[in-house]
Structures are given as C-alpha cells and as structure tokens.
C-alpha positions as CSV (number, residue, x, y, z in Angstrom):
1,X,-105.6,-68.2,51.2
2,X,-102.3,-67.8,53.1
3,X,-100.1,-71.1,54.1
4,X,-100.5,-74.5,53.5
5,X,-104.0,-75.6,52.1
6,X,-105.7,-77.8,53.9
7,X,-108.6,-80.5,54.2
8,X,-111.1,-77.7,56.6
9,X,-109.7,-75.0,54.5
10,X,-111.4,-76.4,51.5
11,X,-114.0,-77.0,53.6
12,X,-114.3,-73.5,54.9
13,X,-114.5,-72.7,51.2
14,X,-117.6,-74.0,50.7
15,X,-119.3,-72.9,53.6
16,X,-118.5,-68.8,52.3
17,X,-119.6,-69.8,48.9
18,X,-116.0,-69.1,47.2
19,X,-114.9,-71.7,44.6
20,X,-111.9,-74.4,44.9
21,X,-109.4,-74.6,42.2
22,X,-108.1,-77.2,41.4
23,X,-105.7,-78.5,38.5
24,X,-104.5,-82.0,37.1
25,X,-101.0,-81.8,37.1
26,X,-97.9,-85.0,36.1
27,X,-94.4,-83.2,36.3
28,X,-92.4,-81.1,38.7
29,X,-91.9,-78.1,36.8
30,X,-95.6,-77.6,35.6
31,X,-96.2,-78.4,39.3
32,X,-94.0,-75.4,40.2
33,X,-96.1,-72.8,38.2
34,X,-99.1,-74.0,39.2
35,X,-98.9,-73.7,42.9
36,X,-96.9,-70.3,42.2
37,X,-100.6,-69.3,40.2
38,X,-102.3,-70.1,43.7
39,X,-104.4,-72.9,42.8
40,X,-105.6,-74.8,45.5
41,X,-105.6,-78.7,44.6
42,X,-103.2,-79.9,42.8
43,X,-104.3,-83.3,41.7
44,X,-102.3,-86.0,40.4
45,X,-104.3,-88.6,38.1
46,X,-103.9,-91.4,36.2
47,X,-104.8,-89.8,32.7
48,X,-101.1,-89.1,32.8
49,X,-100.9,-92.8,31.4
50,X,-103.2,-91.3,28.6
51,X,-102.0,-87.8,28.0
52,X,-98.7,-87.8,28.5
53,X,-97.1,-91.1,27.5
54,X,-99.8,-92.0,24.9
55,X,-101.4,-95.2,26.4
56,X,-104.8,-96.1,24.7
57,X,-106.3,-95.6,28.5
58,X,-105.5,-95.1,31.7
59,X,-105.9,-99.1,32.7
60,X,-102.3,-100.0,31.9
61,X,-101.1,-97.3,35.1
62,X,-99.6,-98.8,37.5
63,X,-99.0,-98.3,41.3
64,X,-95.0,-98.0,41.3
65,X,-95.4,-95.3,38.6
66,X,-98.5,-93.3,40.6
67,X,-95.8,-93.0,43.2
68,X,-92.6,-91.5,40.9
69,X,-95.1,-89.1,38.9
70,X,-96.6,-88.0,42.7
71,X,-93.0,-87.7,44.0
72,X,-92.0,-85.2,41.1
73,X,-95.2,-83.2,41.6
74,X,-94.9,-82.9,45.6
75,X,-91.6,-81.8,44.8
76,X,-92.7,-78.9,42.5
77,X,-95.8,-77.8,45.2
78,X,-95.3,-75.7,48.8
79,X,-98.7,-74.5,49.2
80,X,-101.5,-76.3,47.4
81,X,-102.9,-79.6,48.7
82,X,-101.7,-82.4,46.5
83,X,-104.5,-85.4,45.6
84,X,-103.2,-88.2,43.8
85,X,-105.0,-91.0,42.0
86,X,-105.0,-94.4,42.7
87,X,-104.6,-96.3,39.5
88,X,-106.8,-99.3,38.5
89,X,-106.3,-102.1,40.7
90,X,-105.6,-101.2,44.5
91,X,-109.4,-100.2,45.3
92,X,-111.0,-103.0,43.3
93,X,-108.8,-106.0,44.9
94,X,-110.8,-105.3,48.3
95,X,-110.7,-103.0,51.3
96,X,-107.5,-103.9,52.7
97,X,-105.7,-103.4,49.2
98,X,-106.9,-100.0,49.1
99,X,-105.9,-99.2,53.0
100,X,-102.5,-100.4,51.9
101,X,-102.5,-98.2,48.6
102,X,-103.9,-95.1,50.1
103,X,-100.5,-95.5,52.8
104,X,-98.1,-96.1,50.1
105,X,-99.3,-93.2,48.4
106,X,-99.1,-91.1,51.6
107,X,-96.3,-92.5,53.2
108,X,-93.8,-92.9,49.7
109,X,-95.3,-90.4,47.3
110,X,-96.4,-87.7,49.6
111,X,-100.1,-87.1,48.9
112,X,-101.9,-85.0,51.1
113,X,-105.0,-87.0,49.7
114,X,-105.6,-89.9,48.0
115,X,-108.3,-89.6,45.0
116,X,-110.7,-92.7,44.4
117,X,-112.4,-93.4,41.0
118,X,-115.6,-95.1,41.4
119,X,-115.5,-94.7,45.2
120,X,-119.6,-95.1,45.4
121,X,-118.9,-98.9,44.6
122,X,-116.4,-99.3,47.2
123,X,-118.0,-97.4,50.3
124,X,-116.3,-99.7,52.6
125,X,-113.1,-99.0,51.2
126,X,-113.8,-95.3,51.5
127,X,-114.6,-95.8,54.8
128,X,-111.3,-97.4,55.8
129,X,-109.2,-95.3,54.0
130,X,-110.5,-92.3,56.2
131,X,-110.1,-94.2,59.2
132,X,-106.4,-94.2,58.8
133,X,-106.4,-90.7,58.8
134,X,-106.1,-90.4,55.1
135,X,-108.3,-88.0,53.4
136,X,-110.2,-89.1,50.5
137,X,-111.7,-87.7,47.5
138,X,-114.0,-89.6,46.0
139,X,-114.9,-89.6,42.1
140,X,-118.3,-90.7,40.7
141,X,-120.8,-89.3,38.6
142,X,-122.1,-90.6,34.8
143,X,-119.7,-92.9,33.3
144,X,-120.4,-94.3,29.7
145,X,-121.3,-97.5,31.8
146,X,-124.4,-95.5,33.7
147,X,-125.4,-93.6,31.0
148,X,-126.1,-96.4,28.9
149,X,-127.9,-98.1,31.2
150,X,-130.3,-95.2,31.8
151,X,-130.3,-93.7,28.7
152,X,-128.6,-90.5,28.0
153,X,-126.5,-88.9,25.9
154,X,-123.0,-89.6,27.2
155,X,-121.3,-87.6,24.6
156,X,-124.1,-84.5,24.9
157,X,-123.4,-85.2,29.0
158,X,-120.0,-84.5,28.7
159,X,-120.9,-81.1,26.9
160,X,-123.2,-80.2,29.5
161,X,-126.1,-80.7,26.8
162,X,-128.3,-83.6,28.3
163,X,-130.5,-83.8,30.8
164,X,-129.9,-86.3,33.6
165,X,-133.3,-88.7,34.0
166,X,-135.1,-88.1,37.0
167,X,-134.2,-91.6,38.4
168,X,-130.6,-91.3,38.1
169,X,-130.5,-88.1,39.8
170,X,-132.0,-89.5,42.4
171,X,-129.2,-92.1,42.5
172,X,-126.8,-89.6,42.5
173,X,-127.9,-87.8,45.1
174,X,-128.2,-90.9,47.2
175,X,-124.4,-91.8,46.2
176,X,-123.1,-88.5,46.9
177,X,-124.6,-88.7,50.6
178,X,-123.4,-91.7,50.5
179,X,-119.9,-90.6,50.3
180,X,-120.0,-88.3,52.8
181,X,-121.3,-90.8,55.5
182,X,-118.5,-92.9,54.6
183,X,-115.9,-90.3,55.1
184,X,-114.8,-88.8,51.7
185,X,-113.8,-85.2,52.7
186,X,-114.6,-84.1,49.1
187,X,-116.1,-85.1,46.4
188,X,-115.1,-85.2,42.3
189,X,-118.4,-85.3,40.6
190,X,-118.2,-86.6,37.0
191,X,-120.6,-84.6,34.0
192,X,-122.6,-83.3,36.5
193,X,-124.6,-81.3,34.6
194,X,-126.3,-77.8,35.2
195,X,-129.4,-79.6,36.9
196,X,-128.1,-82.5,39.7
197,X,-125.0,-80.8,39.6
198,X,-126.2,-78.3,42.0
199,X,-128.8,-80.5,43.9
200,X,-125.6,-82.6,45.0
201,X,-123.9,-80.0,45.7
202,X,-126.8,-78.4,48.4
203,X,-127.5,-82.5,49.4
204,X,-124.0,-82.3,51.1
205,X,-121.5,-80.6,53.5
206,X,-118.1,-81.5,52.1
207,X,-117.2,-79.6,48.9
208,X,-118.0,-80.9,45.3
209,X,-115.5,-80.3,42.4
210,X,-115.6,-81.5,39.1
211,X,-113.7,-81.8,35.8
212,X,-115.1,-83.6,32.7
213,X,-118.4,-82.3,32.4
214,X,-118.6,-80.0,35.0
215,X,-119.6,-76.4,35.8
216,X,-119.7,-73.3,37.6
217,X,-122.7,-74.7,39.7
218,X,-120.5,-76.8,41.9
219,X,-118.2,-75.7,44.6
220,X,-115.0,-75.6,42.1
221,X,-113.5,-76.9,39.2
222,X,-110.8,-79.0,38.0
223,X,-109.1,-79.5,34.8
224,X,-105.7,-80.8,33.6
225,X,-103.0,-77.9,33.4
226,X,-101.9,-79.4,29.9
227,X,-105.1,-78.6,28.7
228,X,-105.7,-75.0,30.2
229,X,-102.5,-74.0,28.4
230,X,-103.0,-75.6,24.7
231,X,-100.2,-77.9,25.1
232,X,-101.6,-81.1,23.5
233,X,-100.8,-81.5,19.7
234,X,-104.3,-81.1,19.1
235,X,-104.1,-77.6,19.7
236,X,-102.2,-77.2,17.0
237,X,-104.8,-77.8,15.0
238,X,-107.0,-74.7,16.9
239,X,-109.8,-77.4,18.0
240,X,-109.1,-77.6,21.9
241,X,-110.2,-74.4,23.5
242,X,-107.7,-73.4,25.9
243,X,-106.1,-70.2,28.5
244,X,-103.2,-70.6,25.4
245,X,-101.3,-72.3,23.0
246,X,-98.4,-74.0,24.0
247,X,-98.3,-76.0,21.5
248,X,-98.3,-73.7,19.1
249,X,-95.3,-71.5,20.6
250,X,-93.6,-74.6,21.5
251,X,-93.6,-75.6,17.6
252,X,-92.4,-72.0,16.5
253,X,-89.6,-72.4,19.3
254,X,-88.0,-75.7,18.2
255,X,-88.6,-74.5,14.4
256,X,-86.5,-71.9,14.8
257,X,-83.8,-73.6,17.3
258,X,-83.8,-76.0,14.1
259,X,-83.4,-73.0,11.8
260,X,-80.4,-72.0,13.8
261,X,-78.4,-75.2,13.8
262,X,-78.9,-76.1,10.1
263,X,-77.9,-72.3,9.7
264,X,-74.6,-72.7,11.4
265,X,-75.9,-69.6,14.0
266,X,-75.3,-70.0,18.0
267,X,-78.5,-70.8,19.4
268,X,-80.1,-68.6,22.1
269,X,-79.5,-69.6,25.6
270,X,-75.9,-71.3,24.8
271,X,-72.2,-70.0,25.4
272,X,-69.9,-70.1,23.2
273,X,-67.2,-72.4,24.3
274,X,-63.6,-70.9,24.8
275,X,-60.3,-73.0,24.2
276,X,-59.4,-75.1,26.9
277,X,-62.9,-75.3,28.6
C-alpha cells in the first residue's frame, strides 16, 4: 500500500481478502522502524503502563500520559495509521467524557483513531465518538469477567485451546453487529478463537483484527512490537516465543560495553577526546 494509510484503505483490505497488520507500539524510535517495516496500524495502548514502566495493570494509565507516549509515536510514523488507546476512565465516566477524550487524543496527541476497550458496553459512546468524525476501533471479545460467567477456559482461550459456548457466540456475534451499527470503523476482537472468530468476521463489513488470543481467521493481526522482537526480560529466559531476541543481544551488548570500561578500553561508538576540546 502506497501513501498514507487510511480508514477505507483498511477497509478495502478486507473486501480483497488481504490481512491488516497491525503492531502495539510506546516510543518514537520503535515507532520509526515499524512504519519503515510497512505495517499498517500502529496502535498505541495502554499496556505501556504494564510493559514498559512495570505497573501491576494497565488501571493506574492516565489520560495526560496517553497523550506524551502518542505524541512520541506520531512523531516516529509517516505512513501507518496511528490508533491510540484511551486509558481507563474517559469512556466509563459517560458519553460526553469520551467525546471529549477521543478530541484530546486527536486534537493534542495526533491519533488518526482512537481505540476503545470494552466499547460493546458503551455503544452510545461509540456512537458519538464517530459522529465527531473520529474513527473508532472498538475492542471486545472474552475477558476473564465473561468467561467466568459462561464457563470457559480463560487461560486455554487465550491459547486458542477452548471452545467458545454456543450462547456466548451468539452474544458475540450480536455485539460485533452491534459495533458496526454504532459506527466503529474496525473492530479489535479479544481471544477470538478459531470457531466465532471467523463467524464475526463474515457477520460484518468493517475489518476485524485481533491480538491476545487471536488468529489467522480474522482479517489481521496485532501484537506488541516488544514482543515480536524478544525484548522483554523474559526472553532471556527462552520462554516467550518471538521474530528475535532482543533481550538477549541487548544483555551481550551492555556486557561487553561493561567489559570495556572496567578494562580501561575506548568503547565502540565514542571519540577520543583531543586536548582543548
């Protein structure tokens, strides 16, 4: 896709059956690299509050800080559309909070799209967002909250290992139509799973991606660009599959830079200084 991707492009996507990609991404420079790969959404979310600055969830996120990290990734991206989160708060405080939000996020941050978790509770909300010419993309699916109360699996879910009851496919389906009548221009689908996942997908016109728990039967993927490259500590460990292992370069890196400093060598990528400089 040449140029600036866009809301019908996407949407064009679907319709010729080739698959949106789309990444999670918190920081200018990884924002750089992955719109230079060609990826076509580049979402901002609130697991940065998680992943990168160690929170125990995602809760403690707040709006003035959505804003910064979006700022530094619209600063890293030229071609891909950039979706940021809202964080907890903005969409459950009432329509008019959310209208507000989804401008702030548009107008200060520059998001070409404003992402919505649990948007099937808030149709309304959806609604008006759209209506001020925002686009949304709206996230729902099987939470640890649903799956409880309809008895699945939630960790065998999330591995793509469960099947999904026949009564709360039905209530996803009815959701993800749902969505669309409201105005969501996509849709994040939460642990789809191989069997709903591509009933939704058929039940509706806009284009269904999906992260946790997702799969090749929907219309695209997304997944956090810290993860597709082994950066997390964890991978240090071997038990995150990953594209690489950051982490594990990035640990042989700073080993050695160490190696070199207590050694009394110059360090690679450093001068070294002249008298009088």
């Amino acid at each position: 896709m040449d140029g600036k991707v866009t809301v019908p492009d996407l949407q064009r996507l679907k319709r010729e059956g080739e698959k949106i990609v789309g990444v999670v991404a918190w920081d200018y420079q990884i924002a750089q690299v992955v719109d230079r790969a060609g990826v076509d959404i580049v979402s901002v979310g609130d697991s940065v509050g998680v992943n990168l600055w160690g929170h125990p969830d995602p809760f403690e996120v707040t709006m003035d800080q959505m804003v910064i990290v979006c700022r530094a990734v619209r600063r890293g991206v030229r071609r891909a559309l950039v979706s940021c989160d809202f964080p907890f708060g903005p969409l459950q405080e009432g329509t008019d909070s959310a209208v507000r939000a989804a401008i702030r996020l548009v107008k200060e941050a520059g998001a070409d799209m404003v992402k919505l978790d649990g948007a099937a509770d808030f149709p309304d909300a959806v609604t008006a967002v759209a209506r001020a010419g925002i686009p949304v993309f709206a996230q729902f699916g099987i939470t640890p909250q649903t799956a409880l109360r309809y008895g699945v699996d939630y960790g065998a879910m999330a591995q793509g290992g469960a099947e999904v009851p026949a009564k709360m496919r039905e209530e996803l389906l009815v959701q993800a139509c749902a969505l669309e009548e409201a105005g969501a221009s996509l849709l994040d689908f939460t642990n789809s799973g191989p069997v709903v996942g591509p009933e939704v997908t058929a039940a509706v016109s806009i284009p269904v991606v999906g992260g946790f728990g997702g799969g090749p039967w929907l219309d695209g993927r997304m997944r956090m660009a810290h993860a597709a490259i082994g950066y997390a500590a964890a991978a240090l460990e071997g038990d995150t599959p990953s594209y690489a292992n950051v982490a594990r370069i990035t640990l042989d890196a700073i080993s050695a830079y160490a190696d070199d400093v207590r050694a009394g060598r110059q360090i690679k990528g450093s001068t070294p200084a002249t008298n009088g400089t």
